[in-house]
C-alpha positions in Angstrom: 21.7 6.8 -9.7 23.7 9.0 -7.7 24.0 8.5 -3.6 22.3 11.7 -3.0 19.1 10.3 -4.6 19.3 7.1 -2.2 19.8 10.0 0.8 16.7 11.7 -0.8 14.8 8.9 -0.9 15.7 7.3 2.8 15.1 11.1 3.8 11.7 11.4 2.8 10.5 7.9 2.8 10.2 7.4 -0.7 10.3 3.6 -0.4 7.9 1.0 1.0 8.7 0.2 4.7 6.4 -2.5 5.2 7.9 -6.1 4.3 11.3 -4.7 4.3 14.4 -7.2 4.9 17.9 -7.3 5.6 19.8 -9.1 2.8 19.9 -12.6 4.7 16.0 -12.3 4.9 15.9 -11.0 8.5 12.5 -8.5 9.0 13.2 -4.8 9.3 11.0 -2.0 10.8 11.9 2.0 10.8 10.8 2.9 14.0 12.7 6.3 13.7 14.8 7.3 10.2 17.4 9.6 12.4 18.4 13.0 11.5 20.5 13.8 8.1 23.9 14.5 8.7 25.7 17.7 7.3 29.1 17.1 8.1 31.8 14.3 8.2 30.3 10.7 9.6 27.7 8.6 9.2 25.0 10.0 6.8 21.7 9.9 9.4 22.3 10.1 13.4 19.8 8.7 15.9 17.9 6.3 13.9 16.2 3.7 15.7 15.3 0.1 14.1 13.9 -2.9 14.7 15.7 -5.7 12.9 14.4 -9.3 13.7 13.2 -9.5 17.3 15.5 -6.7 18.9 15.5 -2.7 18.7 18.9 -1.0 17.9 19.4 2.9 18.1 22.7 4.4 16.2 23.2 5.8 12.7 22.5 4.9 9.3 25.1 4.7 6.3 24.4 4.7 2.9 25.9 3.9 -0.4 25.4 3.1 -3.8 27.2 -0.2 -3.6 28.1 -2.3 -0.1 31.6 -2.2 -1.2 31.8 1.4 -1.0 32.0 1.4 2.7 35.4 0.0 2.3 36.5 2.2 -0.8 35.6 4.9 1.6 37.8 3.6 4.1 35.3 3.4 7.0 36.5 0.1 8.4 39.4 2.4 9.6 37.1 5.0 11.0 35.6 4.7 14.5 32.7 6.8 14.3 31.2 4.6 11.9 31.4 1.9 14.7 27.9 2.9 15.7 26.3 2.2 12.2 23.0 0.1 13.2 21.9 -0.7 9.3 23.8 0.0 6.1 21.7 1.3 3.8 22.5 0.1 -0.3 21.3 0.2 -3.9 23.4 -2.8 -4.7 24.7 -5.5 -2.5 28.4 -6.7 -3.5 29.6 -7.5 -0.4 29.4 -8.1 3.5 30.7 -5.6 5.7 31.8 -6.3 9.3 32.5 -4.4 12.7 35.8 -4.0 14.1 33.8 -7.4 16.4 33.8 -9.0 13.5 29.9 -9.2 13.0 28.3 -8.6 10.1 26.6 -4.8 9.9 22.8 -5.2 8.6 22.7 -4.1 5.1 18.9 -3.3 3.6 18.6 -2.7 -0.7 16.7 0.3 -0.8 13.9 0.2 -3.9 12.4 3.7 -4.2 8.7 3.7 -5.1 7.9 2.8 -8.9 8.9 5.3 -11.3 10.6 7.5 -8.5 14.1 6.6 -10.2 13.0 7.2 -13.7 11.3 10.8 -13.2 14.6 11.8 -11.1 16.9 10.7 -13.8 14.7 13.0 -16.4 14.9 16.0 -14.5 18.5 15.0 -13.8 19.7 15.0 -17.4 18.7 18.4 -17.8 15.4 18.7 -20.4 15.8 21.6 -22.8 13.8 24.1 -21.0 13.0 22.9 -17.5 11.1 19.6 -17.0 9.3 20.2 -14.1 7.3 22.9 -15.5 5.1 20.7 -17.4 4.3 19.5 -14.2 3.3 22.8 -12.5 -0.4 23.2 -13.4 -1.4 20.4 -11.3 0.5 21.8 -8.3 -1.1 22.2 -4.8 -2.9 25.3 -4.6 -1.3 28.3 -3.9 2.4 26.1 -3.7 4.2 27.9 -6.5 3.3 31.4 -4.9 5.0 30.2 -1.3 7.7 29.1 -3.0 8.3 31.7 -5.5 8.8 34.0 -2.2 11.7 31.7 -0.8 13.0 32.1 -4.3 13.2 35.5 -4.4 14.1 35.6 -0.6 17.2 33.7 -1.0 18.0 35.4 -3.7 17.7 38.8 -1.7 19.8 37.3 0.9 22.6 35.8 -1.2 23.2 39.1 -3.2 23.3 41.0 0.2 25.5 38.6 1.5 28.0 40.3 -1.2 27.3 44.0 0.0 27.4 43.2 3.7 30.8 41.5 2.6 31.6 44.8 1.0 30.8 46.9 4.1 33.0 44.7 6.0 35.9 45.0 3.7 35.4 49.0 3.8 34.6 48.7 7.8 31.5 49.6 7.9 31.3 52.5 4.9 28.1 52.0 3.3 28.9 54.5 1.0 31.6 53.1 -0.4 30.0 49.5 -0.7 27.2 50.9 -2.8 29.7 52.4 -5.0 31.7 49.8 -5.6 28.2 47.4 -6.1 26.5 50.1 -8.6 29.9 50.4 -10.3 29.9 46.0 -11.0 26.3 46.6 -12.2 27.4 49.2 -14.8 29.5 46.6 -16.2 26.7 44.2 -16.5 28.2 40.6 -17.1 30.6 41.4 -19.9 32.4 44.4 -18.0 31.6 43.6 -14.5 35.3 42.8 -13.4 37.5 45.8 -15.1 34.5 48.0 -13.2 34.9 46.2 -9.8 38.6 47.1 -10.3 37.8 50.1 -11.1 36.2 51.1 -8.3 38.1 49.8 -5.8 41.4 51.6 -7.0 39.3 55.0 -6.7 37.1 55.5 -3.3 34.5 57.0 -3.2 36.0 59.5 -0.6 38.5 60.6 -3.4 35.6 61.4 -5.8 33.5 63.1 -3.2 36.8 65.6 -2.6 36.2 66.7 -6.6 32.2 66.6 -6.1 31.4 70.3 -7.5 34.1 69.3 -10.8 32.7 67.1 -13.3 35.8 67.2 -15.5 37.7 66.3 -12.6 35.4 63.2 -11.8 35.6 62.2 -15.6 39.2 62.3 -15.4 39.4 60.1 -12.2 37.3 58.1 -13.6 38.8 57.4 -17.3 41.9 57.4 -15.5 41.7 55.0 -13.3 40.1 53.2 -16.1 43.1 53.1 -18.0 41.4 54.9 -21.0 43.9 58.2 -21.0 46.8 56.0 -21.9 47.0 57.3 -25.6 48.5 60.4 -26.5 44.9 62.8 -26.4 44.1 64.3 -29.9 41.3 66.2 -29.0 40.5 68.9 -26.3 38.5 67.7 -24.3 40.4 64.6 -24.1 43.4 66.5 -23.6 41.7 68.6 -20.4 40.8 65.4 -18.8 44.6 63.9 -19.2 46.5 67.1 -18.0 43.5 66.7 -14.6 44.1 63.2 -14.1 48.1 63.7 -14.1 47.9 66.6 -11.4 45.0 63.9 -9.8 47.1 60.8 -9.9 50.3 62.5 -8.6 48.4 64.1 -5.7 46.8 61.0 -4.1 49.2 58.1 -5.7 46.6 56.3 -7.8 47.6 53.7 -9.9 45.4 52.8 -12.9 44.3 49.3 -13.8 45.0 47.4 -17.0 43.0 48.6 -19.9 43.2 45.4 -22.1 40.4 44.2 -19.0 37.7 45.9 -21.2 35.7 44.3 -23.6 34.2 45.8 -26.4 33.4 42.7 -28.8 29.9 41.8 -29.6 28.9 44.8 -27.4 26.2 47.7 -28.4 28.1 51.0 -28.9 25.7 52.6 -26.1 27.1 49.9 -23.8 30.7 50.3 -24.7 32.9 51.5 -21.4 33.4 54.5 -22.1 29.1 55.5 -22.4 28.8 53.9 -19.2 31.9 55.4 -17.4 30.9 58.9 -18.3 27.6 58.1 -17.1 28.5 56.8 -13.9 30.4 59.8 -13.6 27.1 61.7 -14.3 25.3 60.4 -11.2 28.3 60.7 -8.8 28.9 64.5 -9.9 25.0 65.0 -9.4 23.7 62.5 -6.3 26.1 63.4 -3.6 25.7 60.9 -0.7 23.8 58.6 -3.1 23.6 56.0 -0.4 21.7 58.6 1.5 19.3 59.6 -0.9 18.3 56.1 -1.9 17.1 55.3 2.2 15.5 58.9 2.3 13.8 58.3 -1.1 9.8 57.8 -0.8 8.9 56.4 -3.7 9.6 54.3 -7.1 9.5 57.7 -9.3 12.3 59.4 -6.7 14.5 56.3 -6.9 14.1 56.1 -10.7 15.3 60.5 -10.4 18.9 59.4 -9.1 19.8 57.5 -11.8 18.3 59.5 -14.6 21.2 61.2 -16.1 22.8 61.6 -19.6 26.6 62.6 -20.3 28.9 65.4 -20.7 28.3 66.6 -24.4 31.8 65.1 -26.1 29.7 61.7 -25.7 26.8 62.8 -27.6 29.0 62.2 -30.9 31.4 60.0 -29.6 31.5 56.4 -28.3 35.3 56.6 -27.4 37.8 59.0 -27.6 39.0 60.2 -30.4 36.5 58.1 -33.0 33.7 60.6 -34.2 29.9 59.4 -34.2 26.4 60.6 -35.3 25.0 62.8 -33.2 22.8 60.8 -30.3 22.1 61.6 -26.6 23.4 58.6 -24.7 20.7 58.6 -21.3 20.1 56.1 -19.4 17.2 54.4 -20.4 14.0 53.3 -18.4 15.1 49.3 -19.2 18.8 50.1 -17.8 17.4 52.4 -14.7 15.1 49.7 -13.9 17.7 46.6 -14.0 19.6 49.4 -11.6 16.8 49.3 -8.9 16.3 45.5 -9.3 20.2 44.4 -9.0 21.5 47.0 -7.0 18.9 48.9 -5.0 16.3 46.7 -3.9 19.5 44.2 -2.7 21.5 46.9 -0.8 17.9 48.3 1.0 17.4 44.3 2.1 21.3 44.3 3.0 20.8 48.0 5.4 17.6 46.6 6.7 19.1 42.6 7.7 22.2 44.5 9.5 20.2 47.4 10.8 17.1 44.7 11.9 14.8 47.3 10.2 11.9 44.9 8.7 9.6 48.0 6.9 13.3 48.7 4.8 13.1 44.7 3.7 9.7 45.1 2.7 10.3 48.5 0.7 13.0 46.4 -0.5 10.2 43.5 -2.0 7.7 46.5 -2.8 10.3 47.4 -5.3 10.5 45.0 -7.2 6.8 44.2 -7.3 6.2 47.5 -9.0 9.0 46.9 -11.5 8.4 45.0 -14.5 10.0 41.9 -15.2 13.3 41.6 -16.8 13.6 40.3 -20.0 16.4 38.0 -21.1 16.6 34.2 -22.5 16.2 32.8 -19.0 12.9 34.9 -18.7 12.1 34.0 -21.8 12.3 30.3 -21.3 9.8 30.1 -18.3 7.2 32.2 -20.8 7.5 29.8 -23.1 6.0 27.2 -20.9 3.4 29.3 -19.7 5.0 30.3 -16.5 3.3 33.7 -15.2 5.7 36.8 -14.5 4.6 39.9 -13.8 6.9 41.5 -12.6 10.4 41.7 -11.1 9.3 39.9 -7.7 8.2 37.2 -10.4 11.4 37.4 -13.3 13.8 37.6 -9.9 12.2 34.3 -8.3 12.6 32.7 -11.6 16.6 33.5 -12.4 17.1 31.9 -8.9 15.4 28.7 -9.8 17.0 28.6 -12.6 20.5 29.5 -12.0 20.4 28.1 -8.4 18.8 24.9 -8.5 18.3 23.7 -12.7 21.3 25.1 -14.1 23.0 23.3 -10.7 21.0 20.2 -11.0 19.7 20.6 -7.6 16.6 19.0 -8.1 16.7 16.8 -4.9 16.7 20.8 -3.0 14.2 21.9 -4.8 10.5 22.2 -3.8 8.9 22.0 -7.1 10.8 18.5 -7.5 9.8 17.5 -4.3 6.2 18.0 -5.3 6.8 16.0 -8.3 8.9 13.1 -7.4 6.4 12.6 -4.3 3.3 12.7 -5.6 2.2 10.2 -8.6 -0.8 11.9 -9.2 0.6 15.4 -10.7 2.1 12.5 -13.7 
């Protein structure tokens, strides 16, 4: 049992308080629990309780064992002088006050089974225990709390771009740029196209907006990818622009060996998704502009829908010759665009701009984009979990990445539900 558990359980009253006792048999009642404590101190402030014939009001301490209050050292701290009961899984010792009387200790025993069903969802199941439990749910629960899921999750990732527009001071332009650029890396490439990004503004690339072979040289550039001596024409253009480029306004280009190619679909390799990022910023000028005036799904989805210059459509990187394939951006990719990168920077615009008919375009979005599909996805399916959509497959990531692949079952609703009430076992 870990000490957060006993918190848990002292915090929700997951214990029998009638008949309790103090460990030298003295009667006990919990007239008021007190209020969890975030911060340094005593673990609940304010408690008042009734121990034998006389009412004491202070904090409450807990610990796994008694002697933990002195492994912790607070016999030597003075704002756990006020502790009124001393709260323990295990008694192995007394504890005094700096008085030298004894501090009330109570051994907590957590409702029948409580400890057991914690301890399963604990040790991480396969898949995700508590599912088997959400069929007999309250009705209409897992709909409420799906929307805090995907709420925090809207917040957290536009914590990142409101980060990123304070960084830039204030240039929403370039914060989008620099977000949409990460998201063409996807996981594997995310970090050489963050670095990318940063070491070329978008105000640099707006300068060349009406020269595409100028963009694509900035771009592979920067990238590091027009190290090698060029053996082909078109590669040879875009070295001799990025020279004259990189001289003009002092750019410096990243490391190359950032990039990784291994295990990775040709059509996802660096250079595919440089030249197509290249695409969109030679076609959507102000981008950031276009997405807030855009009306509808179908005009979002337009912005992104782009292919590459024609060198691409038999190549995969420079120099190495390939069949003959247009390399668009497909539907599935467009989509995962509007889901990780749109629909978080509208919610970002709309918290710093207090504009709440942006958030909701934001959450309209994704509820008219289908769901994402990938392992974790996969996984809630498999237990019959419903997702429709990408309000749904969104909700679900954040469960799973934020509270089961965490093990933060004692912050999590669903476990709530099931730790609390016997009869969903």
């Amino acid at each position: 049992m870990k000490e957060a558990f006993l918190h848990y359980i002292w915090q929700y009253k997951l214990f029998c308080p009638s008949q309790l006792r103090t460990t030298d048999g003295t009667a006990i009642e919990i007239i008021d629990y007190g209020k969890k404590n975030s911060n340094a101190g005593p673990d609940f402030f304010n408690a008042k309780v009734k121990i034998g014939d006389m009412i004491w009001v202070g904090n409450i301490e807990i610990h796994l064992l008694s002697s933990d209050w002195m492994r912790h050292r607070h016999d030597q701290d003075r704002r756990y002088d006020n502790v009124i009961l001393h709260v323990v899984k295990e008694h192995d010792r007394e504890i005094f006050r700096p008085d030298g009387d004894p501090i009330p200790t109570l051994v907590l025993q957590p409702y029948p089974g409580l400890q057991e069903r914690y301890e399963a969802m604990a040790m991480g199941a396969p898949l995700i225990l508590c599912a088997n439990y959400w069929e007999k749910l309250p009705d209409g629960f897992m709909r409420i709390y799906m929307n805090q899921l995907l709420t925090e999750r809207l917040c957290r990732k536009s914590a990142a771009i409101i980060e990123k527009v304070e960084q830039t001071k204030g240039d929403w332009e370039e914060a989008f740029y620099q977000t949409l650029s990460i998201a063409f890396g996807q996981s594997t490439n995310a970090l050489p196209f963050e670095k990318l990004s940063q070491s070329l503004p978008i105000k640099l690339i707006s300068k060349q907006h009406d020269n595409l072979t100028q963009i694509e040289a900035m771009l592979f550039g920067q990238a590091g990818l027009l190290d090698n001596t060029p053996t082909e024409p078109y590669e040879k253009r875009l070295k001799q622009e990025y020279d004259f480029l990189q001289n003009k306004f002092g750019l410096k280009s990243i490391d190359k060996n950032l990039w990784v190619y291994a295990k990775m679909r040709p059509s996802n390799f660096p250079h595919i998704k440089i030249a197509q990022l290249a695409q969109i910023l030679y076609k959507r000028q102000n981008l950031f502009s276009c997405l807030l005036e855009a009306k509808g799904i179908e005009e979002l989805k337009s912005l992104f829908e782009v292919s590459t210059s024609p060198y691409w459509e038999c190549h995969y990187s420079f120099g190495n010759e390939s069949a003959f394939r247009t390399k668009r951006m497909g539907e599935t990719n467009i989509d995962l665009l509007l889901i990780n990168v749109v629909a978080p920077l509208l919610f970002a615009y709309a918290q710093k701009r207090g504009n709440p008919d942006l958030a909701e375009k934001a959450i309209d979005l994704l509820t008219h984009l289908p769901a994402e599909r990938n392992s974790i996805i996969s996984q809630w399916k498999s237990l019959n979990v419903v997702c429709k959509n990408a309000y749904d497959s969104q909700a679900l990531l954040e469960l799973k990445k934020q509270y089961c692949n965490e093990k933060k079952c004692l912050r999590c609703a669903i476990a709530h539900q099931v730790l609390k009430n016997y009869e969903l076992g």
